[in-house]
C-alpha positions, 0 to 999 in steps of 0.5 A: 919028427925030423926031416934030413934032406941031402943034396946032391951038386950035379950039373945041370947036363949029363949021364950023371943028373941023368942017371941019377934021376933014373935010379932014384938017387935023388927025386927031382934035378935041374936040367935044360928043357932042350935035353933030348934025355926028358923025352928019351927017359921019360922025364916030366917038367914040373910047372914052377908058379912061384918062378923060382926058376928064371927063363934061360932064353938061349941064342947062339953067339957067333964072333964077328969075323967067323960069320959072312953075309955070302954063301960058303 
């Protein structure tokens, strides 16, 4: 028996992914975990013990001449 899988290119944030994972369209979506969507619809975050997926430790990042040490 064979098994035909399809993939879908969905970015990882948006109505789409989303929608996508609530209809059923496609089983599993990479998404941010900061995505209020996970909470909001119920998502679950599955454990990844092979760490097939990098830690994406985000920071913001502001130019130099946009930042000031005093008060606005």
């Amino acid at each position: 028996m064979a098994v035909i899988a399809f993939v879908l290119a969905l970015a990882p944030t948006g109505t789409i992914t989303q929608t996508a994972l609530r209809n059923g369209t496609v089983d599993a979506a990479d998404i941010f975990s900061t995505d209020p969507a996970v909470s909001r619809y119920g998502f679950v975050s599955l454990r990844d013990p092979r760490n097939l997926f990098a830690a994406q430790n985000v920071m913001p990042l502001f130019k130099r001449d946009v930042c000031s040490s005093g008060t606005s």
